[in-house]
N, CA, C and O atoms as a GROMACS GRO file, in nm:
protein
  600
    1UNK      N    1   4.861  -3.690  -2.784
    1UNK     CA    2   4.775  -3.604  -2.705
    1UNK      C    3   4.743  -3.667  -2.570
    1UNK      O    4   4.744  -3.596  -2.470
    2UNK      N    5   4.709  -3.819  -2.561
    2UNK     CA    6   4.701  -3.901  -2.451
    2UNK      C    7   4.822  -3.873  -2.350
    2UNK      O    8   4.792  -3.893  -2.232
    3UNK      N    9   4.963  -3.828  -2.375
    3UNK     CA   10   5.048  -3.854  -2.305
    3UNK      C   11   5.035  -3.697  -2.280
    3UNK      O   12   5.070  -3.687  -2.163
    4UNK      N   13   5.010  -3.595  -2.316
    4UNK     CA   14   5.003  -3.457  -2.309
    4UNK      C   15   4.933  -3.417  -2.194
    4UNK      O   16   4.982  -3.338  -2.113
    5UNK      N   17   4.788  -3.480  -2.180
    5UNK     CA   18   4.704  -3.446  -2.095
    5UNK      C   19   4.725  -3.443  -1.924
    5UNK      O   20   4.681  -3.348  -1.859
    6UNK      N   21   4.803  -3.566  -1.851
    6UNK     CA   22   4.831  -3.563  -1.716
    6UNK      C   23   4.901  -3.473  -1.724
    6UNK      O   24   4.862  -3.384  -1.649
    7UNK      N   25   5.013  -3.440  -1.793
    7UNK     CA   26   5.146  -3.319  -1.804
    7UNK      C   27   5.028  -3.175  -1.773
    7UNK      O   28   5.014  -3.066  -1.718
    8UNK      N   29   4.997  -3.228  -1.817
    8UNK     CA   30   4.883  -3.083  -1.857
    8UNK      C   31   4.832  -3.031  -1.713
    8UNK      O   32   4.848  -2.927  -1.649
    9UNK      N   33   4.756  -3.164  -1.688
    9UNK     CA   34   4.629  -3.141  -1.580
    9UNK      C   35   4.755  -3.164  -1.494
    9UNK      O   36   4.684  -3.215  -1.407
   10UNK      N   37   4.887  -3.173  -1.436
   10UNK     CA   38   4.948  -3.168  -1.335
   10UNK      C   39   4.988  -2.999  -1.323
   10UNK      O   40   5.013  -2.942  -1.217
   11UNK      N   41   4.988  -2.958  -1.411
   11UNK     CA   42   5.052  -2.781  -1.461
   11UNK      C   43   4.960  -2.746  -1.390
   11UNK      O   44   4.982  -2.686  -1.284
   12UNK      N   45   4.825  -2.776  -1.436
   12UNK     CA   46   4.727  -2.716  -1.416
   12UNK      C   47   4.685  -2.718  -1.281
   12UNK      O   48   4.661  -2.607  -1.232
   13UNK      N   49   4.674  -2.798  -1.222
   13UNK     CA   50   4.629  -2.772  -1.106
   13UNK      C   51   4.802  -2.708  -0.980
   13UNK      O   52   4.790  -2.664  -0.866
   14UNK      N   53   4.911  -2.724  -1.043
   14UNK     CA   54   5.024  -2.649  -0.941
   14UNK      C   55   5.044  -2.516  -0.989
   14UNK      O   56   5.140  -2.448  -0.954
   15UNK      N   57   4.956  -2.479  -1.068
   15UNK     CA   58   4.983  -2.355  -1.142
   15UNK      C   59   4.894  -2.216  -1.009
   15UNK      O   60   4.865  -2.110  -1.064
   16UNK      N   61   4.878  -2.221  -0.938
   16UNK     CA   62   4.797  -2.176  -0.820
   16UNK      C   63   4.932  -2.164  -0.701
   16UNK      O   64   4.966  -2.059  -0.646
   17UNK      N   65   4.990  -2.288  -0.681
   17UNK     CA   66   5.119  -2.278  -0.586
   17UNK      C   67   5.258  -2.203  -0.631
   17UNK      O   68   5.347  -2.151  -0.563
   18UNK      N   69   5.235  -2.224  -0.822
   18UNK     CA   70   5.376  -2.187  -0.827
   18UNK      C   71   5.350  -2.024  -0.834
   18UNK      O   72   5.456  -1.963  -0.829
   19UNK      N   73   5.227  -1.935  -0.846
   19UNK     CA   74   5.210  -1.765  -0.844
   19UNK      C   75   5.168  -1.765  -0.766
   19UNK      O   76   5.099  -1.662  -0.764
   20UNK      N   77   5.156  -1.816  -0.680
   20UNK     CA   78   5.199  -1.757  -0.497
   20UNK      C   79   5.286  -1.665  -0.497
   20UNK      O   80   5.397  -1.672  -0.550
   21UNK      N   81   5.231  -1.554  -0.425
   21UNK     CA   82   5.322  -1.428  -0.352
   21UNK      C   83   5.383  -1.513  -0.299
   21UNK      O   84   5.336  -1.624  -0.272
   22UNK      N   85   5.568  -1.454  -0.259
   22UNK     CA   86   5.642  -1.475  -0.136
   22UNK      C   87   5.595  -1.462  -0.040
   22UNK      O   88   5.500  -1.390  -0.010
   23UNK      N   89   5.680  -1.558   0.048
   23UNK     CA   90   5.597  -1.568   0.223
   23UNK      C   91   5.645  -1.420   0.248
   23UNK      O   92   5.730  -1.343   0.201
   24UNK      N   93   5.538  -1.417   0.354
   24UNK     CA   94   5.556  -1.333   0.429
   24UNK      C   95   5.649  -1.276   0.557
   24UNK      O   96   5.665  -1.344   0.659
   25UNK      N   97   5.696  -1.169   0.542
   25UNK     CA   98   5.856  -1.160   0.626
   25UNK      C   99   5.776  -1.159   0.757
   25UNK      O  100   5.654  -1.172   0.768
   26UNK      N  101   5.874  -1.141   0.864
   26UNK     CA  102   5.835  -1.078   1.009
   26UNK      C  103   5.838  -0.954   1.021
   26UNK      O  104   5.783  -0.922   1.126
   27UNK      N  105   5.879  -0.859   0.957
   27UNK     CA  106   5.889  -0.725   0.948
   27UNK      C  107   5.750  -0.661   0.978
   27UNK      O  108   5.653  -0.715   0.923
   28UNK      N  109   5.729  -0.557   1.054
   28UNK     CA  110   5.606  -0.544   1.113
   28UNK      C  111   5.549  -0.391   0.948
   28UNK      O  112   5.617  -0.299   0.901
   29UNK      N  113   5.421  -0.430   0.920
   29UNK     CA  114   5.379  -0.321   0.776
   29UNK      C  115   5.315  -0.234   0.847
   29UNK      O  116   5.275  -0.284   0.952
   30UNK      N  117   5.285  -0.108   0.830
   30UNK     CA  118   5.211   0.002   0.849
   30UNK      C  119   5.186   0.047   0.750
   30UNK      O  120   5.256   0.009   0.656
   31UNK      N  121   5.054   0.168   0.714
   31UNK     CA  122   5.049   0.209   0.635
   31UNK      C  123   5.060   0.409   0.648
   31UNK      O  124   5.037   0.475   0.749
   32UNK      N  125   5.073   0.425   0.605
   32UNK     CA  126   5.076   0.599   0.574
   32UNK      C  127   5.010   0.659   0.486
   32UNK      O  128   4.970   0.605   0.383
   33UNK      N  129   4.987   0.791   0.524
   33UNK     CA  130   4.922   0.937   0.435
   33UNK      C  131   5.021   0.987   0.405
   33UNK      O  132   5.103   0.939   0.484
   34UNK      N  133   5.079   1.063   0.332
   34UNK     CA  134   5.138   1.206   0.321
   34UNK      C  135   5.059   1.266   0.241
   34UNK      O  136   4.996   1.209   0.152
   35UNK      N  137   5.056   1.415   0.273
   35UNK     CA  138   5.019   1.486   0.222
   35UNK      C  139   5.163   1.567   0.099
   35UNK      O  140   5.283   1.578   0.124
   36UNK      N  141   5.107   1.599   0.002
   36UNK     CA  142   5.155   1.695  -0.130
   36UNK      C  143   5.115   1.839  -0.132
   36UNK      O  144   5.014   1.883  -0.186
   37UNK      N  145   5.208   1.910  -0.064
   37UNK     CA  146   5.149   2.054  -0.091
   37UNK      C  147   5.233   2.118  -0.174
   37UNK      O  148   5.349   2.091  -0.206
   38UNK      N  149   5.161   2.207  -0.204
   38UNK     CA  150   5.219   2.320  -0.341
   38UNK      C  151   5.155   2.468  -0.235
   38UNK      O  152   5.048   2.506  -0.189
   39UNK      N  153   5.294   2.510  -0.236
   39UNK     CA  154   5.291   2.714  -0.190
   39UNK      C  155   5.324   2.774  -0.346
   39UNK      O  156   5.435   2.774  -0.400
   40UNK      N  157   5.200   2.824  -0.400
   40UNK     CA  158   5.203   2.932  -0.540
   40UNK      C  159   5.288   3.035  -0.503
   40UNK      O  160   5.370   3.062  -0.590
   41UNK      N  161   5.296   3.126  -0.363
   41UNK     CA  162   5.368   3.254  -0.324
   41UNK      C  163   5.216   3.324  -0.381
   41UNK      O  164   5.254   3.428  -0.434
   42UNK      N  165   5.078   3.319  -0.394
   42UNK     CA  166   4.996   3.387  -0.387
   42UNK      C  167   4.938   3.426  -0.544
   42UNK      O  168   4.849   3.504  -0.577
   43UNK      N  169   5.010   3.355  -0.612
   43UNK     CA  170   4.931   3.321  -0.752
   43UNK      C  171   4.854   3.238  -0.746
   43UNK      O  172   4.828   3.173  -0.644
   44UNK      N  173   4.796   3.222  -0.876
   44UNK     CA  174   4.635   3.144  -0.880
   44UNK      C  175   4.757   2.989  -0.957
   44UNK      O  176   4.854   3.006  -1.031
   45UNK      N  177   4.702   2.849  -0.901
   45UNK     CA  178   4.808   2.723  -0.954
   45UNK      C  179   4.733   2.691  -1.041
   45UNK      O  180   4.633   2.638  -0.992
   46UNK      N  181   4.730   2.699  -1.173
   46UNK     CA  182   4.670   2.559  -1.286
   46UNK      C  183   4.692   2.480  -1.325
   46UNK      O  184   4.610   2.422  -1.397
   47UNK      N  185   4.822   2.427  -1.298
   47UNK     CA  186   4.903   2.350  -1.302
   47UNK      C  187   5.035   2.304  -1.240
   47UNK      O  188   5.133   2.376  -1.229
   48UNK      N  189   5.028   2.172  -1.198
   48UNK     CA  190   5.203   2.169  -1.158
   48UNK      C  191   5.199   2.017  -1.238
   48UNK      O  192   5.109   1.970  -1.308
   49UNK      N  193   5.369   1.941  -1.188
   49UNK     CA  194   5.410   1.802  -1.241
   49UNK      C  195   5.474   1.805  -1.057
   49UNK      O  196   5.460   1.913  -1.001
   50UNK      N  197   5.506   1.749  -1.017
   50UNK     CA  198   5.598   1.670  -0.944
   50UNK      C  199   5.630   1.537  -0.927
   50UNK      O  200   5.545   1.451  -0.954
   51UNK      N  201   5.751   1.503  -0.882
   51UNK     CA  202   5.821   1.378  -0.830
   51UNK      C  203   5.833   1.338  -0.712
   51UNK      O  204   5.915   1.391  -0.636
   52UNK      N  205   5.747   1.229  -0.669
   52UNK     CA  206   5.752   1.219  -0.503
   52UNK      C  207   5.812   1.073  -0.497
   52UNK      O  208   5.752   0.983  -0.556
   53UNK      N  209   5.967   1.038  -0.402
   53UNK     CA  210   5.978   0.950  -0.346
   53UNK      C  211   6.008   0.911  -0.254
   53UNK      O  212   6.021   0.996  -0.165
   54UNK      N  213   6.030   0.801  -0.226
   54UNK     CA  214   6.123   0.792  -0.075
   54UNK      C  215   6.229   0.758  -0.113
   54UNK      O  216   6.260   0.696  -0.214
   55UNK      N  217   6.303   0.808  -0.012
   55UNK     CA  218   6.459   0.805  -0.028
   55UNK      C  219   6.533   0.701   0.076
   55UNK      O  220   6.646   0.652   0.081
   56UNK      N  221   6.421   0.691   0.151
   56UNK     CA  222   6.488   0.599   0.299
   56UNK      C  223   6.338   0.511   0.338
   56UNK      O  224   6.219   0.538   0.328
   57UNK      N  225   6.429   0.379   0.394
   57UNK     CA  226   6.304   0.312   0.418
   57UNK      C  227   6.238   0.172   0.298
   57UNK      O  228   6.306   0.150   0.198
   58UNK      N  229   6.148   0.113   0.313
   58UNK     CA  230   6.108   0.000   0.202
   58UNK      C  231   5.945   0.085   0.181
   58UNK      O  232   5.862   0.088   0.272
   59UNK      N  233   5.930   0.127   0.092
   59UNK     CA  234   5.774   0.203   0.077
   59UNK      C  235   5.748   0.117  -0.060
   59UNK      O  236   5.824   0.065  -0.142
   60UNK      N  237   5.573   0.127  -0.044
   60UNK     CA  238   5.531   0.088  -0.163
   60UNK      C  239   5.407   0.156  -0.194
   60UNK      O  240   5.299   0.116  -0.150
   61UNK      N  241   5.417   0.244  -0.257
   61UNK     CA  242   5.300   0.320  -0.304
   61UNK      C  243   5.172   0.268  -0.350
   61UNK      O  244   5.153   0.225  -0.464
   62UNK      N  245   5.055   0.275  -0.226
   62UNK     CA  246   4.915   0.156  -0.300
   62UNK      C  247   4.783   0.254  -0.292
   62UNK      O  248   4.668   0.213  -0.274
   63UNK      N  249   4.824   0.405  -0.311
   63UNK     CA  250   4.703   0.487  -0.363
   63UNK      C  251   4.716   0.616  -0.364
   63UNK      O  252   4.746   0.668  -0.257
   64UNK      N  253   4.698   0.699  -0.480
   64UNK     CA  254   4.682   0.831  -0.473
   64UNK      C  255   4.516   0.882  -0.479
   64UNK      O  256   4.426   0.836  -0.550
   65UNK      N  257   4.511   0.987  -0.387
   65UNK     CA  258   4.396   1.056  -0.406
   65UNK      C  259   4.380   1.228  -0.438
   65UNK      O  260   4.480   1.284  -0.394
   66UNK      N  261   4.305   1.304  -0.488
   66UNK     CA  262   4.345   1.457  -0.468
   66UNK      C  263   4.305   1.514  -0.382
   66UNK      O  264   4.266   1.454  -0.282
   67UNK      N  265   4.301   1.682  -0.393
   67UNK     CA  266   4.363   1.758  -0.267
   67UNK      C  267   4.265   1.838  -0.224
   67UNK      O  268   4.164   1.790  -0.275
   68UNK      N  269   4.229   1.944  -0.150
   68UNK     CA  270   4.189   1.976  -0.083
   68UNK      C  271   4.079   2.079  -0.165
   68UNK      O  272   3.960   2.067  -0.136
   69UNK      N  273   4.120   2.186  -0.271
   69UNK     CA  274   4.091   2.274  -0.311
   69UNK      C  275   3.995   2.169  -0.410
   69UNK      O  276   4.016   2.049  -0.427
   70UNK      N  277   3.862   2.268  -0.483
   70UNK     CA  278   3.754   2.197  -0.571
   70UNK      C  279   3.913   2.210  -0.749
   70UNK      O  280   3.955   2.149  -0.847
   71UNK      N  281   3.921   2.268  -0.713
   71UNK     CA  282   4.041   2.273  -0.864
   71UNK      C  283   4.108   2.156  -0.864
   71UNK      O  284   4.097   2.085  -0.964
   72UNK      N  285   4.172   2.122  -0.775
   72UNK     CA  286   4.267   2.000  -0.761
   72UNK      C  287   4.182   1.890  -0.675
   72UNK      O  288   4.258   1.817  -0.612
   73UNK      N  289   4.061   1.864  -0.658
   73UNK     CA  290   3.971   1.733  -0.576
   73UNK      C  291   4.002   1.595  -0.647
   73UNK      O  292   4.047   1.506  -0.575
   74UNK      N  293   3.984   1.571  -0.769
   74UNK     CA  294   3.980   1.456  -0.840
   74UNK      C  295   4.134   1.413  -0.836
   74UNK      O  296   4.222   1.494  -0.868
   75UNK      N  297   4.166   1.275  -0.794
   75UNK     CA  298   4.314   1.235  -0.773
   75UNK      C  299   4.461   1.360  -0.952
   75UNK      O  300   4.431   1.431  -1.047
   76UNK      N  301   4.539   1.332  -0.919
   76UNK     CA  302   4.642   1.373  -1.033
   76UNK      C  303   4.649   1.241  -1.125
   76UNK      O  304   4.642   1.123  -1.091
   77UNK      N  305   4.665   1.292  -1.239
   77UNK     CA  306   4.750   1.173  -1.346
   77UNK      C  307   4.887   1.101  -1.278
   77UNK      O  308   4.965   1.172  -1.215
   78UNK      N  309   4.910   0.971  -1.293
   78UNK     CA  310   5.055   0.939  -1.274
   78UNK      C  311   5.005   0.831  -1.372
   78UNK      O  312   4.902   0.812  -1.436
   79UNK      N  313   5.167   0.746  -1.349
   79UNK     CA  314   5.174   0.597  -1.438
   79UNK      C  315   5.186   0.538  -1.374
   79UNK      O  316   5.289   0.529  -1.307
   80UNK      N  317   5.064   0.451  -1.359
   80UNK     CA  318   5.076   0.319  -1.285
   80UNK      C  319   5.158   0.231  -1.258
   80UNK      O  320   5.156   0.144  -1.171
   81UNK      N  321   5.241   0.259  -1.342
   81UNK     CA  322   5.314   0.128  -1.359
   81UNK      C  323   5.458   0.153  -1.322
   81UNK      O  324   5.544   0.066  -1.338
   82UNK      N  325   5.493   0.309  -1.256
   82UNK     CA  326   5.587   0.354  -1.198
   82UNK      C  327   5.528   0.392  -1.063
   82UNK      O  328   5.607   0.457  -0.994
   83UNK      N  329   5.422   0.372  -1.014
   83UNK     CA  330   5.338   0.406  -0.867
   83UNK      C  331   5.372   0.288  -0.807
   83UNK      O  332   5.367   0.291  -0.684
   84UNK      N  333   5.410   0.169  -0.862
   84UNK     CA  334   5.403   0.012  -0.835
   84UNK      C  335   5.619   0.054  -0.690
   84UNK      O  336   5.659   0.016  -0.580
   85UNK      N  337   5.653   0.115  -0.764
   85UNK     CA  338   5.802   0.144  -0.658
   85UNK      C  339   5.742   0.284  -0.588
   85UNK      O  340   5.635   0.344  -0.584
   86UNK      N  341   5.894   0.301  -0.530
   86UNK     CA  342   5.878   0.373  -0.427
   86UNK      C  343   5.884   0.539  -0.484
   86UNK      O  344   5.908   0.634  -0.410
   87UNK      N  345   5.857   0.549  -0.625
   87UNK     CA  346   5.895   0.676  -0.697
   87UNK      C  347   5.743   0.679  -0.805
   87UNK      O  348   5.689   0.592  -0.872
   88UNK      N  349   5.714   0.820  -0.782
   88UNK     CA  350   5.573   0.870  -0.848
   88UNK      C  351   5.600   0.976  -0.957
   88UNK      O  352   5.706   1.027  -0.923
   89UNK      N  353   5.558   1.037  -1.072
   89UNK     CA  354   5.536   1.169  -1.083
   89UNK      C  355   5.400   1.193  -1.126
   89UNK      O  356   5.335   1.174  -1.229
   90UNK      N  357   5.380   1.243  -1.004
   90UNK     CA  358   5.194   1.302  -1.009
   90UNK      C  359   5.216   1.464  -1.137
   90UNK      O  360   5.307   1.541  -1.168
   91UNK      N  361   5.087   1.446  -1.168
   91UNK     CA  362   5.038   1.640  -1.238
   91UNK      C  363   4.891   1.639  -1.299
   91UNK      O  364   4.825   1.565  -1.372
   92UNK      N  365   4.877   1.745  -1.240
   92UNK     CA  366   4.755   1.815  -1.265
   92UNK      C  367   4.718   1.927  -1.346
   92UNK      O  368   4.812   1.991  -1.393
   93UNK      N  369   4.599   1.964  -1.372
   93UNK     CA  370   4.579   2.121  -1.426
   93UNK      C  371   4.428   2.119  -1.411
   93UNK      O  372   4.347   2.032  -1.380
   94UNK      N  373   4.418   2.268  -1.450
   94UNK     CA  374   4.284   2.310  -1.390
   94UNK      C  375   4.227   2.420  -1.490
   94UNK      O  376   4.317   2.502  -1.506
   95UNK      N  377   4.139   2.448  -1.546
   95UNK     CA  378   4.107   2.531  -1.662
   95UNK      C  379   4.035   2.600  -1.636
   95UNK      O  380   3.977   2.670  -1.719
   96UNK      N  381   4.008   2.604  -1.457
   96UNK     CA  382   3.916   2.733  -1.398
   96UNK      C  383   4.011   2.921  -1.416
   96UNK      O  384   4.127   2.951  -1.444
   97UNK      N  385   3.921   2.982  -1.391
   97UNK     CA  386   3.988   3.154  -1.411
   97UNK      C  387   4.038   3.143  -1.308
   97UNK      O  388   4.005   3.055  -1.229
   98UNK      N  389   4.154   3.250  -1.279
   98UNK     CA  390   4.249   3.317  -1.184
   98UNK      C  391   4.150   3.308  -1.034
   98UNK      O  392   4.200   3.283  -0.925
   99UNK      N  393   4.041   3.328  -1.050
   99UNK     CA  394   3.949   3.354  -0.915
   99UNK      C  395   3.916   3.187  -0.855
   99UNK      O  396   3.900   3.153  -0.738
  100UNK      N  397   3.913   3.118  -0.956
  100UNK     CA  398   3.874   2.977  -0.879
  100UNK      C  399   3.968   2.898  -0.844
  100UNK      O  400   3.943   2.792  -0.788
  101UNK      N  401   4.084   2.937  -0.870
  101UNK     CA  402   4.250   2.825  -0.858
  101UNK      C  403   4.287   2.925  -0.671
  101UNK      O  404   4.250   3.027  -0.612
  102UNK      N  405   4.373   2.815  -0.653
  102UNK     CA  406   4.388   2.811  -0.477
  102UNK      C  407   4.522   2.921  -0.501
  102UNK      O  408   4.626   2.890  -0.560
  103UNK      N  409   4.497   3.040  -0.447
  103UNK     CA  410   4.660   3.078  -0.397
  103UNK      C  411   4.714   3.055  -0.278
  103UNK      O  412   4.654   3.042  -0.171
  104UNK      N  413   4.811   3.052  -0.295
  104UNK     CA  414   4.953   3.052  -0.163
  104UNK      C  415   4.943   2.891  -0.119
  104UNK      O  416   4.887   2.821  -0.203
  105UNK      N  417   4.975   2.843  -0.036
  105UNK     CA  418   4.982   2.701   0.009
  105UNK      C  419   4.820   2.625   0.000
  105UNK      O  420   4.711   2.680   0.014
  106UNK      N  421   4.848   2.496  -0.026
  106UNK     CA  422   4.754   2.425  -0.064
  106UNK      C  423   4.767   2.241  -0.072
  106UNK      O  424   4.851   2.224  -0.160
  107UNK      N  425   4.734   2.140  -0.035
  107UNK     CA  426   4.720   2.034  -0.059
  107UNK      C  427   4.673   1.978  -0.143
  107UNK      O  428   4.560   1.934  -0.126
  108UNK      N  429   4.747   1.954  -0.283
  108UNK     CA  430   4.746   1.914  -0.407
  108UNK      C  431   4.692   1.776  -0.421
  108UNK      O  432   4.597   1.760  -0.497
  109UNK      N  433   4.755   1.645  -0.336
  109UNK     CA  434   4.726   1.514  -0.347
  109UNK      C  435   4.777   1.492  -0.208
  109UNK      O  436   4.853   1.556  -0.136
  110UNK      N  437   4.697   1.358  -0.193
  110UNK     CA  438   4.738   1.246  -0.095
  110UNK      C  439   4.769   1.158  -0.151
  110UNK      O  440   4.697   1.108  -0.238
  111UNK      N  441   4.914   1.102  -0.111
  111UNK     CA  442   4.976   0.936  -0.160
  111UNK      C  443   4.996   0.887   0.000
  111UNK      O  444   5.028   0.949   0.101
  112UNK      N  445   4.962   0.739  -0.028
  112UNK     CA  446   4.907   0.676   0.068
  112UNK      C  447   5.016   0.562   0.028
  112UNK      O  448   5.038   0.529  -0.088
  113UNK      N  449   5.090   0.500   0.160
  113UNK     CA  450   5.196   0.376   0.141
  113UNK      C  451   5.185   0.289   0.221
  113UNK      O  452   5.115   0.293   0.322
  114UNK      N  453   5.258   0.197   0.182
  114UNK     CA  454   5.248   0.062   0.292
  114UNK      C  455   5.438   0.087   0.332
  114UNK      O  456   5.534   0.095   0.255
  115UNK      N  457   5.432   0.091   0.436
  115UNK     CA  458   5.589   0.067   0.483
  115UNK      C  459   5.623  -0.084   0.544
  115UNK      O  460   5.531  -0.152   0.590
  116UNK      N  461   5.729  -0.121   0.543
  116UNK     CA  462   5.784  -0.249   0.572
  116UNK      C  463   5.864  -0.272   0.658
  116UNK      O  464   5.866  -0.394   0.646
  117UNK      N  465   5.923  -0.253   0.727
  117UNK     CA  466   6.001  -0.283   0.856
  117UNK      C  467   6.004  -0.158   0.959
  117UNK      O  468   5.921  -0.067   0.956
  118UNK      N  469   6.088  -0.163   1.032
  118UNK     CA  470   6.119  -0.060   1.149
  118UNK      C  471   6.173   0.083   1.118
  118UNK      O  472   6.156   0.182   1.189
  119UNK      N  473   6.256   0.077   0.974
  119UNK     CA  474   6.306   0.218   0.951
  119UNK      C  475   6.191   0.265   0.912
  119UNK      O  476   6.095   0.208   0.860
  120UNK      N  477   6.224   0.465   0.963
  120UNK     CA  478   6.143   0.545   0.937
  120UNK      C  479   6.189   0.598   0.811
  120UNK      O  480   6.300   0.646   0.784
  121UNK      N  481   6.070   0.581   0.727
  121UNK     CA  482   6.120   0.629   0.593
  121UNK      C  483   6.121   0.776   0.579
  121UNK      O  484   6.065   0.851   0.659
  122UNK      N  485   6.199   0.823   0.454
  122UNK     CA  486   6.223   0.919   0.448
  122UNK      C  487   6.184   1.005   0.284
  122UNK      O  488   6.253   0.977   0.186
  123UNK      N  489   6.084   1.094   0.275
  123UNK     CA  490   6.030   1.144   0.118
  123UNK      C  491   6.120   1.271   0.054
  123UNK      O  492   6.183   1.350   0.123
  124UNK      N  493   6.115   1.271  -0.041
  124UNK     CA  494   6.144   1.382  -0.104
  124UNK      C  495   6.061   1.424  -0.208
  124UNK      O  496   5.987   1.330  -0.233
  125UNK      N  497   6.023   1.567  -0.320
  125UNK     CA  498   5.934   1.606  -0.393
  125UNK      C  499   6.027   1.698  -0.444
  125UNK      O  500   6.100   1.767  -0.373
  126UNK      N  501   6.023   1.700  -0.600
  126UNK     CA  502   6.091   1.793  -0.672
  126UNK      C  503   5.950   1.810  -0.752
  126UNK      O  504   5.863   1.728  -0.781
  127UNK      N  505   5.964   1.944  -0.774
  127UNK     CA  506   5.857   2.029  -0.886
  127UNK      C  507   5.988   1.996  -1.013
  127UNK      O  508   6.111   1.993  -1.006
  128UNK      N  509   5.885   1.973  -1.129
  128UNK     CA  510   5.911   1.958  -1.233
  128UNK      C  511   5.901   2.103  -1.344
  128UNK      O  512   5.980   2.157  -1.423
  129UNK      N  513   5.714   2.136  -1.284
  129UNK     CA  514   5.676   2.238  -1.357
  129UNK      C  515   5.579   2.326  -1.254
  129UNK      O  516   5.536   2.278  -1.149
  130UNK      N  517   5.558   2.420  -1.284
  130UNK     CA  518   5.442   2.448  -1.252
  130UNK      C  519   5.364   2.577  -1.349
  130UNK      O  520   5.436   2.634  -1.430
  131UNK      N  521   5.218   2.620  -1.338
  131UNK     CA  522   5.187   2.673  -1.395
  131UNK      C  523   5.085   2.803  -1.368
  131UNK      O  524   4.999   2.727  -1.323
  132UNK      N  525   5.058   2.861  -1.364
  132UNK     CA  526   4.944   2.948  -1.330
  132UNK      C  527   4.848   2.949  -1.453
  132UNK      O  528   4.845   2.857  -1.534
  133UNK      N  529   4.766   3.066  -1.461
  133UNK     CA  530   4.634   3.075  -1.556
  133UNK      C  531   4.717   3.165  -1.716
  133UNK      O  532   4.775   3.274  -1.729
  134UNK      N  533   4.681   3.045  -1.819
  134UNK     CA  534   4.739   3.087  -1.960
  134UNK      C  535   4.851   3.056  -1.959
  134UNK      O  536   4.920   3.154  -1.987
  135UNK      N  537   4.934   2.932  -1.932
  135UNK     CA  538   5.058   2.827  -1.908
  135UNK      C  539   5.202   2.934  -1.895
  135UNK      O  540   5.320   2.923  -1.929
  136UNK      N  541   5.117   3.045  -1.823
  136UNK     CA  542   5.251   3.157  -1.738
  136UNK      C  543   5.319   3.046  -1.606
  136UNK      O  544   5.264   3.019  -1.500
  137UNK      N  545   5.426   3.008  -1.647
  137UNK     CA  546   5.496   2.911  -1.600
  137UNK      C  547   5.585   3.057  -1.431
  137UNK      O  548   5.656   3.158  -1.434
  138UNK      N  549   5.523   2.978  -1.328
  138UNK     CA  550   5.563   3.028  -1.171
  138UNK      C  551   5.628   2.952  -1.129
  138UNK      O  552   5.635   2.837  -1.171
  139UNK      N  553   5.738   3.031  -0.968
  139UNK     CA  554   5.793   2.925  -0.901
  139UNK      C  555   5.705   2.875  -0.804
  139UNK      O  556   5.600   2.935  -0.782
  140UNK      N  557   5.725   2.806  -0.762
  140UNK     CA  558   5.650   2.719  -0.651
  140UNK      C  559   5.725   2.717  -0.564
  140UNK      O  560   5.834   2.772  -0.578
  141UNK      N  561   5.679   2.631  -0.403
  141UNK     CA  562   5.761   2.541  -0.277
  141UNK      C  563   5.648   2.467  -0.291
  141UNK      O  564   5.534   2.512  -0.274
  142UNK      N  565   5.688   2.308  -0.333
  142UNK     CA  566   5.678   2.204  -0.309
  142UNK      C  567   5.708   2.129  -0.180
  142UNK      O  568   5.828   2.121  -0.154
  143UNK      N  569   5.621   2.069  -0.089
  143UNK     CA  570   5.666   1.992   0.038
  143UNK      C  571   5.561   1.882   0.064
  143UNK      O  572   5.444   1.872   0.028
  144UNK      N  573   5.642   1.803   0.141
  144UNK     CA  574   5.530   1.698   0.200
  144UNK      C  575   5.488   1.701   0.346
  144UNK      O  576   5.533   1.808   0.386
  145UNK      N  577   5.429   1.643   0.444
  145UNK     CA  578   5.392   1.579   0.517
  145UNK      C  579   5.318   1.484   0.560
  145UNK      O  580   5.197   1.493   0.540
  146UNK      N  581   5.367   1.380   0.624
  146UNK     CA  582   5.283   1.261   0.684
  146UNK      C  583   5.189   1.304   0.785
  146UNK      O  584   5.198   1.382   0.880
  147UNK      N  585   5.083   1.223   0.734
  147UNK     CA  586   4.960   1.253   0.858
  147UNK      C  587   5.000   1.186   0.997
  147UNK      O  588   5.066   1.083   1.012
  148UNK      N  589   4.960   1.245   1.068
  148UNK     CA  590   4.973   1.196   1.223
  148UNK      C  591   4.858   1.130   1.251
  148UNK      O  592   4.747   1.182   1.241
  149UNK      N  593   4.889   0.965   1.301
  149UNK     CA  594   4.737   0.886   1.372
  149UNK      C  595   4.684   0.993   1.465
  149UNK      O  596   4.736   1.080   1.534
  150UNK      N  597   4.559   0.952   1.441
  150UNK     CA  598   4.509   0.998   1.555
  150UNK      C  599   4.453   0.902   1.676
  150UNK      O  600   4.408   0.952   1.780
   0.00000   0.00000   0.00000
């Protein structure tokens, strides 16, 4: 045990240097909004699923929040532990009547990224599902946009 202990207390105290993040590149980071909208075509939405990623670019997804309408306010479900890359699938639902769900276009969620070098990245969003009131399954248009600084 005598011979155990320096081994030990040497671990122990480089154990701080060796889970060190990688250095840091020169690549200049920014961060981004996009917005998640869902167009119902003028049905009431109670639901959708989508897939949001980037397709171009180094992104790293470090927050979702929800959307605009009181139905969809509180962020969407995803898995954390697939939010960690550059690929999400957010979904929601809403158990309000036909009168309180948002028709026609609407801002579902905000995902928020850190970008990494000079290319301009590039998103894509596929609907998975979507739903209206009593899981009467509708088409949708799914789209994104990035917020503009102001």
């Amino acid at each position: 045990m005598k011979r155990c202990l320096p081994m030990l207390l040497v671990l122990l105290l480089a154990a701080p240097i060796i889970a060190q993040e990688p250095a840091l590149t020169n690549q200049p980071i920014r961060f981004r909004a996009v917005d998640v909208l869902v167009d119902s075509m003028g049905k009431p939405l109670a639901a959708y699923q989508l897939e949001v990623s980037a397709r171009k670019g180094t992104v790293k997804i470090v927050g979702i929040e929800g959307g605009e309408h009181p139905a969809f306010k509180d962020p969407p479900f995803y898995d954390p532990k697939a939010m960690q890359h550059e690929r999400v699938i957010i979904a929601a639902f809403s158990t309000a009547g036909a009168e309180r769900l948002p028709r026609g276009r609407t801002r579902v969620a905000t995902i928020h990224l850190q970008v990494t070098g000079e290319e301009q990245p590039r998103y894509s969003v596929k609907c998975q599902a979507a739903a209206s009131v009593e899981g009467e399954k509708i088409p949708v248009i799914a789209s994104l946009e990035e917020r503009r600084a102001k």
